[in-house]
C-alpha positions in Angstrom: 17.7 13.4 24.2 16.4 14.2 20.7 18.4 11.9 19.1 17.5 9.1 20.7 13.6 9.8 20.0 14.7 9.9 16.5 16.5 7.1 16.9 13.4 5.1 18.2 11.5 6.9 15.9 13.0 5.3 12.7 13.7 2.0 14.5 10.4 1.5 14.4 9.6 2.4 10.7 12.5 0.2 9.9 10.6 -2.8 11.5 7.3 -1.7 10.3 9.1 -1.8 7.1 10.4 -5.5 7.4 7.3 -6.5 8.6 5.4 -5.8 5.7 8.1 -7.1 3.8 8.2 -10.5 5.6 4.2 -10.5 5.4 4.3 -10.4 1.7 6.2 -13.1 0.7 5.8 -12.4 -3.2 7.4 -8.8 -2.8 10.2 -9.8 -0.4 12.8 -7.1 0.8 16.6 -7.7 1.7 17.9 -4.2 1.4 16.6 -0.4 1.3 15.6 0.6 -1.8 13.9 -2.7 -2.9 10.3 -2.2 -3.8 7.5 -3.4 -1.6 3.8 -3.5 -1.6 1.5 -3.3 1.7 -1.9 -2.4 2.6 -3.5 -0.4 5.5 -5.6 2.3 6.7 -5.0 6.1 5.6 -4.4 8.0 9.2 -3.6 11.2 7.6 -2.8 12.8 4.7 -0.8 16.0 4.6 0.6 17.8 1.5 2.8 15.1 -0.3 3.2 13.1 3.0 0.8 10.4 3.9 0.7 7.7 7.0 -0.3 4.1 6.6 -1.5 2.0 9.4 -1.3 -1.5 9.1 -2.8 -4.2 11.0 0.4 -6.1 12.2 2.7 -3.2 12.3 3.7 0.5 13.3 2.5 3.3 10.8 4.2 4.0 7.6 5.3 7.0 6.5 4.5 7.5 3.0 6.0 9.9 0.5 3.8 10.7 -2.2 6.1 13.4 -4.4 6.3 10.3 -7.0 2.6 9.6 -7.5 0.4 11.3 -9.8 -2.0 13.3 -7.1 -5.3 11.5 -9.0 -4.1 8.6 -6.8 -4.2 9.4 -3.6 -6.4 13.3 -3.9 -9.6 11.7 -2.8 -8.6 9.5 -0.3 -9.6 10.3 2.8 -8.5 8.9 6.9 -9.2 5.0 7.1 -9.9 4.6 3.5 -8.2 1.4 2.7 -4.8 1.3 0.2 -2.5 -0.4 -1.6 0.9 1.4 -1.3 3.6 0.0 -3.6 6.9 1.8 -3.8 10.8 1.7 -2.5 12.4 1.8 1.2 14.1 5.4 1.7 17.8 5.0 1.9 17.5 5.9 5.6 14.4 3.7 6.2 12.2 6.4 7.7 9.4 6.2 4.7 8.8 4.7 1.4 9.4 6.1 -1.8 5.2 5.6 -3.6 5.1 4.8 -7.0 1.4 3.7 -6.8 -1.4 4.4 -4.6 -4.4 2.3 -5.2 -8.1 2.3 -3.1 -8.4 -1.0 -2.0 -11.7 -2.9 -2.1 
């Protein structure tokens, strides 16, 4: 039974995923590991994780162990970002490279 959770579970990150992808036409993605750039609402920070909700998707999980911690050490729950970074090769998160507070 846990399995399948998971199973859902990163299902639905993968779509979240391709959903950005598909909503930002000049960052397109046709496989894992090809950057991407979305924008959303913090929902909660922990450690070098973060979660990203966005408006016409499922939260994204957001791994921050690339990203200098200036970027993201003030934000704060529904600040709004721009992520930009890489699919995970199991496309359960992405990969930051740049965290940005959005305007």
């Amino acid at each position: 039974m846990m399995g399948s959770q998971t199973s859902r579970t990163r299902f639905r990150t993968l779509m979240a995923l391709l959903a950005i992808s598909i909503m930002l036409p000049s960052s397109p993605v046709s496989a894992q590991g090809d950057e991407v750039r979305f924008e959303g609402r913090v929902s909660w920070i922990a450690g070098e994780t973060m979660v990203v909700s966005t408006d016409d998707a499922p939260s994204v999980r957001v791994d921050l162990t690339h990203v200098d911690q200036d970027e993201y050490q003030r934000l704060t729950t529904g600040d709004f970002v721009i992520v930009t970074g890489t699919i995970s090769d199991d496309a359960n998160r992405v990969f930051a490279t740049s965290i940005e507070r959005a305007p």
